[in-house]
LODO-642591 format. One line per 5 residues: number of its first residue (from 1); their letters; for each residue x, y, z of N, C-alpha, C, CB. Coordinates in steps of 0.2 Angstrom, whole numbers. Atoms other than C-alpha are relative to their C-alpha. Glycine has a CB too. Layout:
NUM) a) X/Y/Z/X/Y/Z/X/Y/Z/X/Y/Z ~ ...
This chain:
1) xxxxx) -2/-3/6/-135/3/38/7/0/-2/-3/7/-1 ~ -10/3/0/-115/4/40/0/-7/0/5/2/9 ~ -2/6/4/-115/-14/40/-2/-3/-5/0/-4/3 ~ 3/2/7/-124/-16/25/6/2/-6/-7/5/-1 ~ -2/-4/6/-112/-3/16/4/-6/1/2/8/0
6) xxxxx) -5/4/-1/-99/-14/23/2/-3/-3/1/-2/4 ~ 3/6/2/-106/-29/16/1/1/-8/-7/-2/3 ~ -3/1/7/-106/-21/-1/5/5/-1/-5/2/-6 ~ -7/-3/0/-89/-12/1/5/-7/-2/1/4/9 ~ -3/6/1/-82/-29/3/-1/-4/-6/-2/-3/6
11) xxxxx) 0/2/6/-90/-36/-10/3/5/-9/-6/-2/1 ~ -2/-5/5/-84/-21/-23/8/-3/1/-1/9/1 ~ -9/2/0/-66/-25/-17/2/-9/-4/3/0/11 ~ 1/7/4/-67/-43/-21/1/-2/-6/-7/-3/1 ~ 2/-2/7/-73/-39/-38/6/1/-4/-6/6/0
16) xxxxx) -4/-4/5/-62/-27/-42/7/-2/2/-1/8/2 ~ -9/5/4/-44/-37/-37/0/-4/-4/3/-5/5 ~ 0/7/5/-50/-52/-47/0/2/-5/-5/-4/2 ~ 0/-3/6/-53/-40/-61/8/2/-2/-6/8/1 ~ -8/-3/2/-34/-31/-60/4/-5/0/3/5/6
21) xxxxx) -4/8/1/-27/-49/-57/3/-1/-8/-5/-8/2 ~ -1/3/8/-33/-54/-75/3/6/-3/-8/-2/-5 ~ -2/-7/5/-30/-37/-83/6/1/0/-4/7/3 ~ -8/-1/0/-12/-35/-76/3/-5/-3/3/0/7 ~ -4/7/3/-5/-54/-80/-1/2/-8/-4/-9/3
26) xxxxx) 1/-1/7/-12/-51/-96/3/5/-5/-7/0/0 ~ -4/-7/1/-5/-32/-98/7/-2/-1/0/5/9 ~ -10/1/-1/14/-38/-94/-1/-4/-6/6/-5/10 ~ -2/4/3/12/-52/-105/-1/3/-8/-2/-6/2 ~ 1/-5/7/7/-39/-119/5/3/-2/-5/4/0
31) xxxxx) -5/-6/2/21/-25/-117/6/-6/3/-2/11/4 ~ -6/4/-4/32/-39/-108/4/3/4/5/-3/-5 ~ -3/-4/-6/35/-31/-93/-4/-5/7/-3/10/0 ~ 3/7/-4/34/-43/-77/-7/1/7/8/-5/5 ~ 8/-3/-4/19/-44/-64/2/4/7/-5/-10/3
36) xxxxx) -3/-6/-4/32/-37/-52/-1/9/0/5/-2/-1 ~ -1/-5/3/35/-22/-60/-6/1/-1/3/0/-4 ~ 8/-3/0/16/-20/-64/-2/3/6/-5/-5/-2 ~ 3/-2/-6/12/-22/-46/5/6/2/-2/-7/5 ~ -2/-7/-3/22/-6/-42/1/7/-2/5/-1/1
41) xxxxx) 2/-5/2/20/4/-55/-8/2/-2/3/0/-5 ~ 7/-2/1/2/1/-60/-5/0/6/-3/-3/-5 ~ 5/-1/-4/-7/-4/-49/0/1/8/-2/-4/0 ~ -4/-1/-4/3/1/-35/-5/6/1/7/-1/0 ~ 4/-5/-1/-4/18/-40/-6/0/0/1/3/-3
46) xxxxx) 6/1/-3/-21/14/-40/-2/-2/7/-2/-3/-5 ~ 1/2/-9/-22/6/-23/0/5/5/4/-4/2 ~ -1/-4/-5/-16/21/-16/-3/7/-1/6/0/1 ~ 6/-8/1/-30/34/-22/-5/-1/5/-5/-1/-9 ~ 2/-4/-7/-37/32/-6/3/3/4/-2/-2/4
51) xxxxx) -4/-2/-5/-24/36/5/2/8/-3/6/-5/1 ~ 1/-7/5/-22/51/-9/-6/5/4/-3/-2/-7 ~ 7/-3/-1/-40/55/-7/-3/3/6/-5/-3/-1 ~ -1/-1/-6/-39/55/11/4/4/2/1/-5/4 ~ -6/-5/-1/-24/66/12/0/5/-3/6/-3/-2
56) xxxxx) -1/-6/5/-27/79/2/-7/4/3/-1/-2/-8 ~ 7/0/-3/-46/79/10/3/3/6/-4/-7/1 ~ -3/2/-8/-37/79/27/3/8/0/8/-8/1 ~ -7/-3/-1/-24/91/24/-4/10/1/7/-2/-10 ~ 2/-5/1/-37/104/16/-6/3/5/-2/0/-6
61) xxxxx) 3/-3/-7/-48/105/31/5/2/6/-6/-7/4 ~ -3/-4/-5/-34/108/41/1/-6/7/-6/7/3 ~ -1/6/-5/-33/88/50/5/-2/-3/-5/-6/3 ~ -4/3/1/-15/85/45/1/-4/3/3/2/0 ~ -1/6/-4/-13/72/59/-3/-5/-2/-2/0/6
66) xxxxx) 4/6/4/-26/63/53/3/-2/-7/-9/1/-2 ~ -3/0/6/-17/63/36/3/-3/-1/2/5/-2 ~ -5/2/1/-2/59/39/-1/-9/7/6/7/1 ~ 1/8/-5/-8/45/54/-1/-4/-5/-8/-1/7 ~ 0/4/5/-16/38/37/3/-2/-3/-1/1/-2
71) xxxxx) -6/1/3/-2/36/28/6/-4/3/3/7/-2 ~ -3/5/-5/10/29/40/-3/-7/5/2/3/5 ~ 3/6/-3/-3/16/48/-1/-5/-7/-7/2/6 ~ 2/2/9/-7/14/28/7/-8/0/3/10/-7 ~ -6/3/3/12/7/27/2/-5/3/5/4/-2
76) xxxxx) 1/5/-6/12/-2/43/-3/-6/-3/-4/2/6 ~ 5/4/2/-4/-11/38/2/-3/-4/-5/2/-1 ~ -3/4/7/6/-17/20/3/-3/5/5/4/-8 ~ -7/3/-1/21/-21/28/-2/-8/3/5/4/7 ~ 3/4/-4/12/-32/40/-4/-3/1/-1/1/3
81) xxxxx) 5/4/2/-3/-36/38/-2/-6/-7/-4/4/0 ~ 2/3/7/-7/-38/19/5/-5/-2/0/5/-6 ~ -4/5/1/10/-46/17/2/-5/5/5/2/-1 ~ 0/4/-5/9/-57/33/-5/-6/-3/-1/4/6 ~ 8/6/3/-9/-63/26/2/-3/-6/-10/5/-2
86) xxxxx) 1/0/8/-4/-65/8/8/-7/1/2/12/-5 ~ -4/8/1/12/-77/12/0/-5/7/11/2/-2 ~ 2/6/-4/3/-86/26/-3/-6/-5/-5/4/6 ~ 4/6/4/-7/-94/11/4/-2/-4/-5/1/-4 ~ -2/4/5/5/-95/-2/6/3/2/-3/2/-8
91) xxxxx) -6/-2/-1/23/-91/2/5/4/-7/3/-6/4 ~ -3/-6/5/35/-78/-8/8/-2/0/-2/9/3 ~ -7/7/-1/50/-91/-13/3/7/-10/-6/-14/-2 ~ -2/-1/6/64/-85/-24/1/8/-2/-4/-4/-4 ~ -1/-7/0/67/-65/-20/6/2/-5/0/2/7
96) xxxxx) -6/-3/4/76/-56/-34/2/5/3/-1/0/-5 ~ -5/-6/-3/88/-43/-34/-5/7/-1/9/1/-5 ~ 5/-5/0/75/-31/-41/-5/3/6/-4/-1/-5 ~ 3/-1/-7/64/-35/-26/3/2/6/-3/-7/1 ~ -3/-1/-4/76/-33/-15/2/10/1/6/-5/-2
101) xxxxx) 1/-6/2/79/-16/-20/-4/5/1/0/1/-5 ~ 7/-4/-3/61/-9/-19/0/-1/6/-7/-4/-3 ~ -4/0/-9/66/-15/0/4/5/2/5/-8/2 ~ -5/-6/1/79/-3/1/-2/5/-2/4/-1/-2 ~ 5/-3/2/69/10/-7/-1/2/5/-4/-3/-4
106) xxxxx) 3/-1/-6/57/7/7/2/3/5/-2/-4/1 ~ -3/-3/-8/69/10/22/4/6/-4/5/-7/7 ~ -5/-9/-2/80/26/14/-7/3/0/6/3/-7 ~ 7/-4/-1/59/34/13/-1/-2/7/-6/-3/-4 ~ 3/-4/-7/55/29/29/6/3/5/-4/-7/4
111) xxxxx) -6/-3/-4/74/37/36/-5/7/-2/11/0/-3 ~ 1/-8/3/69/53/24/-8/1/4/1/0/-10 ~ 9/0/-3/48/51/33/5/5/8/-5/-13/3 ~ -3/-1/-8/59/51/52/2/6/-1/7/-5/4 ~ -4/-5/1/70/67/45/-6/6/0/6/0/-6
116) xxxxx) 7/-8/0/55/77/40/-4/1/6/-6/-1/-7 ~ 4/-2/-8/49/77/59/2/7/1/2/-4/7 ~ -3/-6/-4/62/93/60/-2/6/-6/10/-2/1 ~ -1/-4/6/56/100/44/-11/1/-2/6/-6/-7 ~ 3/-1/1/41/104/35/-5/-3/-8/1/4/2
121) xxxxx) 2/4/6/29/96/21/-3/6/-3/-6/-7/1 ~ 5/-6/4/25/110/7/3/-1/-7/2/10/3 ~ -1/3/7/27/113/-12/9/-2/-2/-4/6/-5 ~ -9/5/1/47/109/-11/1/-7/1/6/2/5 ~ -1/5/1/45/93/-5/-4/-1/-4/-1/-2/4
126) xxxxx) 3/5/7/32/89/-17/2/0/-4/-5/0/-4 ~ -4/0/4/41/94/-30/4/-5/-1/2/4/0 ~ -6/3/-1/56/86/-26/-3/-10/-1/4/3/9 ~ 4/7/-2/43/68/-20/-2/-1/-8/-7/2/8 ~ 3/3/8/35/68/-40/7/-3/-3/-4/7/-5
131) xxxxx) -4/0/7/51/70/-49/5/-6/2/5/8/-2 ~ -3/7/-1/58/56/-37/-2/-5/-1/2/-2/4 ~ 2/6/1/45/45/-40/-2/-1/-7/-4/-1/3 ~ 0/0/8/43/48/-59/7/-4/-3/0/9/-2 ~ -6/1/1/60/43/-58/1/-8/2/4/5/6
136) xxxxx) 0/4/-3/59/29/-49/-3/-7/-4/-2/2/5 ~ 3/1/3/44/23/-57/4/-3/-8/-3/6/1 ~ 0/0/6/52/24/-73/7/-7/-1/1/9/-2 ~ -5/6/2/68/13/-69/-3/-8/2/7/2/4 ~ 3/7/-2/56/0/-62/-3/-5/-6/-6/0/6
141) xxxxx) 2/5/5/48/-2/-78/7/-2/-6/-7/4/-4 ~ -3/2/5/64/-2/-88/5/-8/1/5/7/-1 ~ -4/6/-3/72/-16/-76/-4/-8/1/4/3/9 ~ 4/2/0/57/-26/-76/-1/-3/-2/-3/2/-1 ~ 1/5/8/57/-38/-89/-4/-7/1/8/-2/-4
146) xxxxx) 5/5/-3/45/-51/-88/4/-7/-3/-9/1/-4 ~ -1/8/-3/47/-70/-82/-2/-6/-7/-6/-1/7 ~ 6/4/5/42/-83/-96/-6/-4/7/7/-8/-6 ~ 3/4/-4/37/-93/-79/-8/3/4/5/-1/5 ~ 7/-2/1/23/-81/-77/-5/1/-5/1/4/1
151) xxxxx) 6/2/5/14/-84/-92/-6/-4/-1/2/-3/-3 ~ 6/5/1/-3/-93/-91/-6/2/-5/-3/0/8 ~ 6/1/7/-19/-91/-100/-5/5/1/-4/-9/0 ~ 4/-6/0/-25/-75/-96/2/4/-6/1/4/8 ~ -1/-3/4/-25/-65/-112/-5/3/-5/4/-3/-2
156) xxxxx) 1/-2/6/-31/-51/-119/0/6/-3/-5/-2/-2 ~ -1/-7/4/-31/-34/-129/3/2/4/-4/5/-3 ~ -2/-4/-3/-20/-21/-124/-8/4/4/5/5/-5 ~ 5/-4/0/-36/-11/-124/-3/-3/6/-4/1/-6 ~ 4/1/-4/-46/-22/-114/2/-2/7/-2/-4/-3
161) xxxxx) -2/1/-8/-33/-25/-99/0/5/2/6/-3/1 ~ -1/-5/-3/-30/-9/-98/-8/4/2/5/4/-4 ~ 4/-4/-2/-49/-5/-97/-2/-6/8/-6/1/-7 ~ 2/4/-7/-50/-21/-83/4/2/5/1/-8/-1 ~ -4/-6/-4/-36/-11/-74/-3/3/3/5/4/-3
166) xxxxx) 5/-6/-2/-45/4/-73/-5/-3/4/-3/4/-6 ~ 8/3/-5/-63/-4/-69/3/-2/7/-5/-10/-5 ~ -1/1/-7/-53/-13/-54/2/3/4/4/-3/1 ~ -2/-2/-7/-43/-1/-44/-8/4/-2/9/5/1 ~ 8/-3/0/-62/9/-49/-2/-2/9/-7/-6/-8
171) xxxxx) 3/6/-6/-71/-3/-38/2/-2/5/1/-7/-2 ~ -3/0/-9/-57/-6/-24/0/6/1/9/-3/1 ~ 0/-7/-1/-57/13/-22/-7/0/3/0/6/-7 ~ 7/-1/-3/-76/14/-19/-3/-6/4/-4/2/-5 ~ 1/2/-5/-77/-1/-10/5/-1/8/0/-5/-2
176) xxxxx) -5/-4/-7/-62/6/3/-5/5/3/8/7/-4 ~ 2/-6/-4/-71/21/5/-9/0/3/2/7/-7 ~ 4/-1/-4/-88/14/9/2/-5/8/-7/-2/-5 ~ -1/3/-7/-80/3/23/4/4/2/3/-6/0 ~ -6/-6/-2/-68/17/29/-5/6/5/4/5/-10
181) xxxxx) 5/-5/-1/-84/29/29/-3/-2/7/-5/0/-7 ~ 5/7/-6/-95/14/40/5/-2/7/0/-10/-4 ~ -5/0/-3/-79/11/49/0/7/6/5/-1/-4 ~ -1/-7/-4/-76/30/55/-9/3/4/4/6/-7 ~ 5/1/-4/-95/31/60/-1/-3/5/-4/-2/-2
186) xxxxx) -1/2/-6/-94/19/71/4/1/7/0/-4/-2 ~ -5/-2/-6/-78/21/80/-4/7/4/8/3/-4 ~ 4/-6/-3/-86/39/82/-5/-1/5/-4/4/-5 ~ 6/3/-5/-100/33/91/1/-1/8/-3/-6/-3 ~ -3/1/-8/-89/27/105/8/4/1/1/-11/3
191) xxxxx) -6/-8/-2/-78/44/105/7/-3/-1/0/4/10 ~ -7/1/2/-62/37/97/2/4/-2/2/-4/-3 ~ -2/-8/1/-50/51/94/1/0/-8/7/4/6 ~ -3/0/10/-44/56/75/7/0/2/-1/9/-7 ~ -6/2/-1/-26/53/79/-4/-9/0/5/4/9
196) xxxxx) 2/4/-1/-32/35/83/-3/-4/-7/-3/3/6 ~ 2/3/4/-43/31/70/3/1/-6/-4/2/0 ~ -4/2/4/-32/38/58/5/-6/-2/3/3/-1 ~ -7/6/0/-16/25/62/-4/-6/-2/4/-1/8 ~ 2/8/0/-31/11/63/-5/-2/-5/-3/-2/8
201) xxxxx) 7/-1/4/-49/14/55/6/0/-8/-6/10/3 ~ 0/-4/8/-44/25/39/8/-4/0/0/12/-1 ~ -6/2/4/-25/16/38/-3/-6/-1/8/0/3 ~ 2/10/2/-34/-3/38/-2/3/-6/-8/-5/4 ~ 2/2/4/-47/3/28/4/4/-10/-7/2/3
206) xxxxx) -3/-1/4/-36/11/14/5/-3/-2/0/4/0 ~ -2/6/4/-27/-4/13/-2/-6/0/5/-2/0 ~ 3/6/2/-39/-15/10/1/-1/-6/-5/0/2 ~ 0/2/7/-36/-14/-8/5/-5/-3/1/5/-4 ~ -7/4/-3/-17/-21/-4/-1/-4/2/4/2/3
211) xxxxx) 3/8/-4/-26/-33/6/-5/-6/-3/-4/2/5 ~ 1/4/5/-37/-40/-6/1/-2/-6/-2/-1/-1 ~ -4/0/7/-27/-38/-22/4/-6/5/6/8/-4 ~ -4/5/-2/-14/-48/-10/-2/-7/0/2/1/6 ~ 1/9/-2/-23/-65/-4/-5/-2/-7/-6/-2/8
216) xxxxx) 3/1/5/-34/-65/-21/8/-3/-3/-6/6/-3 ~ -4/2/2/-17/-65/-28/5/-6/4/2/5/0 ~ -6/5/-1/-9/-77/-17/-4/-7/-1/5/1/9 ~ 4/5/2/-23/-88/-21/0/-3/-6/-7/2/2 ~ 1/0/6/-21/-87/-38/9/-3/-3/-4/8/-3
221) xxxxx) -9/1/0/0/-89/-33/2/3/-5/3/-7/-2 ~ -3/-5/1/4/-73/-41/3/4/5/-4/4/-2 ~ -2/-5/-7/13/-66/-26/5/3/-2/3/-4/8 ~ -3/-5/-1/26/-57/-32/-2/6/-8/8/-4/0 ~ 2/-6/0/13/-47/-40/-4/3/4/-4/1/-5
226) xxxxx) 1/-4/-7/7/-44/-24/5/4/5/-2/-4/4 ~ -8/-9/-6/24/-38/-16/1/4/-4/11/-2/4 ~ -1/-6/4/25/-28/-30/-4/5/2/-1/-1/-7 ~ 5/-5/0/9/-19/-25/3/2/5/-7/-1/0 ~ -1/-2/-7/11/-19/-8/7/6/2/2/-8/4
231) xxxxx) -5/-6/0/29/-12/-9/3/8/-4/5/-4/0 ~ 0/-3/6/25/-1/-24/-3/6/5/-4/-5/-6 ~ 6/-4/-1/10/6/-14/2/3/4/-6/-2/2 ~ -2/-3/-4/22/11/2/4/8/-5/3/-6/4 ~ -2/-5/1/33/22/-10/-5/6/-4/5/-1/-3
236) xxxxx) 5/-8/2/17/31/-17/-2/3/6/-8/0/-6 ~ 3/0/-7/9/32/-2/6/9/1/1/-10/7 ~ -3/-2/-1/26/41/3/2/6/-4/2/-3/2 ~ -2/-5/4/32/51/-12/-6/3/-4/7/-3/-5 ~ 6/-3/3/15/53/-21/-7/3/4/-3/-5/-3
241) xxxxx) 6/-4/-4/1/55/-9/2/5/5/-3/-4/3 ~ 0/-3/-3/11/64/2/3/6/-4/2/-2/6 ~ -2/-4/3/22/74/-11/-6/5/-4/5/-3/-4 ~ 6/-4/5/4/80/-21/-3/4/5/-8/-4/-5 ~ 7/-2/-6/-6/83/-2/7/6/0/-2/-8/10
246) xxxxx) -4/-6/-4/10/96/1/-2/6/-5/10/-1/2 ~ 0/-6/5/4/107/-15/-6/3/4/-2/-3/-8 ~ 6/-3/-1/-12/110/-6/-1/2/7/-4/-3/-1 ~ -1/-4/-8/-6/117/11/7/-3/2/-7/-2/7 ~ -6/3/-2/9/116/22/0/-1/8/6/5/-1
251) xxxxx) 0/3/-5/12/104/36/3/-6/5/-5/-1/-1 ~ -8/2/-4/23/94/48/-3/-4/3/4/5/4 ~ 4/8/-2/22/76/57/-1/3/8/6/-8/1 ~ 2/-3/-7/14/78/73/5/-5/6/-10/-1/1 ~ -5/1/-3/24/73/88/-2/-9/3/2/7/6
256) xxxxx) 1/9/0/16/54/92/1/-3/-6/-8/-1/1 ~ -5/3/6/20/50/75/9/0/1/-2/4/-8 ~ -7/-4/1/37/58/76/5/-7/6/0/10/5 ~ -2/4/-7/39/47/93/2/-7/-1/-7/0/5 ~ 1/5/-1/34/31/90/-1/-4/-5/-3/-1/4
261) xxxxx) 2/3/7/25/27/74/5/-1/-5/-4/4/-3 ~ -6/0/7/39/32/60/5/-7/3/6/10/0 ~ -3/6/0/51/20/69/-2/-6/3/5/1/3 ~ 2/9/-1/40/6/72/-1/-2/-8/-9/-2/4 ~ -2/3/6/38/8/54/6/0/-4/-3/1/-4
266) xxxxx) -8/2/-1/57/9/52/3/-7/0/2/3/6 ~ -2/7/-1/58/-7/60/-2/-5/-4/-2/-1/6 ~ 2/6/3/47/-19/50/1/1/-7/-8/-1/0 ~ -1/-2/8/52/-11/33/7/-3/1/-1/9/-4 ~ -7/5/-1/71/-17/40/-4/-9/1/5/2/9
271) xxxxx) 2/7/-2/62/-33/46/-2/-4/-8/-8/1/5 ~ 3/1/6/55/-36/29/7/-2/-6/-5/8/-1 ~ -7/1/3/74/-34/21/4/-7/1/4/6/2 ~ -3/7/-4/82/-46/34/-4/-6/-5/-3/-1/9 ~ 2/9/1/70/-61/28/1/1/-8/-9/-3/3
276) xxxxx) -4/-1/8/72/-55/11/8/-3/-2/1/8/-1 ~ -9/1/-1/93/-56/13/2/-5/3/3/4/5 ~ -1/6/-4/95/-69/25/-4/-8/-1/-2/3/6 ~ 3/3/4/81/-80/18/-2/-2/-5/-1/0/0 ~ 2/0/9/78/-77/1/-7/-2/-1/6/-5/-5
281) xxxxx) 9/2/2/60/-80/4/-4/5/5/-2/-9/3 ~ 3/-3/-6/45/-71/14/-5/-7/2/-5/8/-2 ~ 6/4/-4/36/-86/23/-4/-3/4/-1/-2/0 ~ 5/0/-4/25/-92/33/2/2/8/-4/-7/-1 ~ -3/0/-6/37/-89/46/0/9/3/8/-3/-1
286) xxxxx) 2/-7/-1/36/-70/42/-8/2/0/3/3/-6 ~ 11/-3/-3/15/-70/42/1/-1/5/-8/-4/-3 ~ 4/-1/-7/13/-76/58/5/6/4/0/-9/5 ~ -4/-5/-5/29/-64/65/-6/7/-1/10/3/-2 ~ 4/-8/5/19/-48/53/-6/1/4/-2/-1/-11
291) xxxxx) 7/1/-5/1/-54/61/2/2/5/-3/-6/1 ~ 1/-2/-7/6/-54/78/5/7/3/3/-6/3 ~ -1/-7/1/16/-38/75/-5/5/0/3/1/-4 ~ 5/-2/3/1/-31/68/-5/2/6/-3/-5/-4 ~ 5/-1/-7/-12/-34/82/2/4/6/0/-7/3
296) xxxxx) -3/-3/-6/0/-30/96/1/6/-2/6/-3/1 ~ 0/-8/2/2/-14/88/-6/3/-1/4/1/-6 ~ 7/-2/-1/-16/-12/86/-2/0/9/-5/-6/-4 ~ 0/0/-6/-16/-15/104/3/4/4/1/-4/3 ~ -6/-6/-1/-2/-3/107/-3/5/1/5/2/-5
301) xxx) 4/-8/1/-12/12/100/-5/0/2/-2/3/-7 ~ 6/-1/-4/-28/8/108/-2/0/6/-2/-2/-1 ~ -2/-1/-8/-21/6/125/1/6/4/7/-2/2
């Protein structure tokens, strides 16, 4: 039965990237805002309404670890995986100054992630986590301005992209959460701990949406509406899902994250800048490093 769900988990996700693809390209070229910018405001947030869901779920039974293991293996998993797999197929040529930025972004959250080990997650930080990402949010769409070179032949209504939007992250949501669900059953079965599954299980499976929005996208050679998502989804992940999960209890990184995790994702969100900076491209040179980071780091935690 879990690998059945699996089976139509995967297929819902499938569905539902290739639905948000059309619906976005078509979105920006309506209000003329670029596929970049989409992927970090819009659908950035939708991708990350599991890690939400999970975190807030997490937080209110009182398994903060699991919460926050989610959230940080969550961002790992973008950094590395989804953007490793996604410009192993199509490479991510031509990084602008905006993109570059959302990079930077990324590593002063994950300093401010490492600082809050000495501190606590409650409604001050949320507060403070919305109004920066409302903030943020808001200058991405104003700097945003769409590409003519992104223009193809996907077009249509406002109304109707924005209902193929919706329908998509819909669909990647509930096909996350029945593989996530199938996933965590199993592991259970042969007594994997919740520290454990959070970093690996529940962060895969809540970016799998990042993960197939990505290669559907890099298939379709939209990739820099995929690093939009991808890097979009690390700062909700961080200022949204964790800033809303602190309204509904208060709670603090546990000390194996504190240890090891936070600056391994420290390191690849630098990693990630470098080839940005120094290359002005992410490719194929960065998938196979990100993969074999990836793994090895999967090996890490399950050693």
């Amino acid at each position: 039965m879990n690998i059945f769900l699996a089976i139509i988990g995967l297929g819902l996700l499938v569905v539902g990237a290739e639905i948000i693809i059309r619906g976005s390209v078509s979105f920006g070229k309506k209000i003329n805002i670029s596929l970049f910018a989409i992927g970090v405001v819009i659908v950035a947030g939708g991708t990350s309404l599991p890690e939400l869901a999970s975190c807030i779920n997490a937080v209110l039974n009182n398994y903060s670890d699991l919460a926050l293991g989610a959230v940080v293996g969550s961002n790992i998993a973008n950094l590395i995986l989804v953007m490793a797999a996604t410009t192993i197929i199509f490479p991510i040529a031509n990084i602008n100054k905006n993109q570059i930025n959302q990079a930077w972004i990324n590593i002063f959250l994950a300093v401010v992630f490492i600082i809050m080990t000495f501190f606590y997650f409650n409604y001050i930080f949320g507060i403070v986590a919305i109004i920066s990402l409302i903030y943020l949010m808001y200058i991405q769409i104003k700097k945003g301005e769409i590409d003519n070179s992104e223009i193809d032949k996907n077009n249509y209504s406002i109304i109707i992209s924005i209902i193929l939007i919706v329908s998509g992250i819909i669909l990647l949501v509930l096909g996350s959460d029945l593989l996530v669900n199938s996933a965590i059953k199993i592991a259970k079965i042969y007594n994997v701990s919740e520290s454990v599954i959070g970093l690996s299980l529940i962060a895969f499976g809540t970016s799998l949406p990042e993960l197939v929005v990505g290669l559907i996208s890099a298939f379709k050679r939209k990739v820099d509406f995929a690093l939009g998502n991808i890097l979009g989804s690390n700062i909700y992940n961080i200022l949204g899902v964790l800033g809303i999960s602190s309204f509904f209890g208060k709670f603090s990184i546990p000390n194996i994250l504190a240890t090891q995790d936070l600056f391994f994702m420290f390191f690849i969100t630098v990693l990630i800048l470098f080839f940005m900076l120094f290359f002005k491209k992410l490719g194929r040179l960065y998938g196979v490093i990100g993969l074999c980071l990836y793994f090895s780091y999967m090996y890490f935690i399950y050693g």
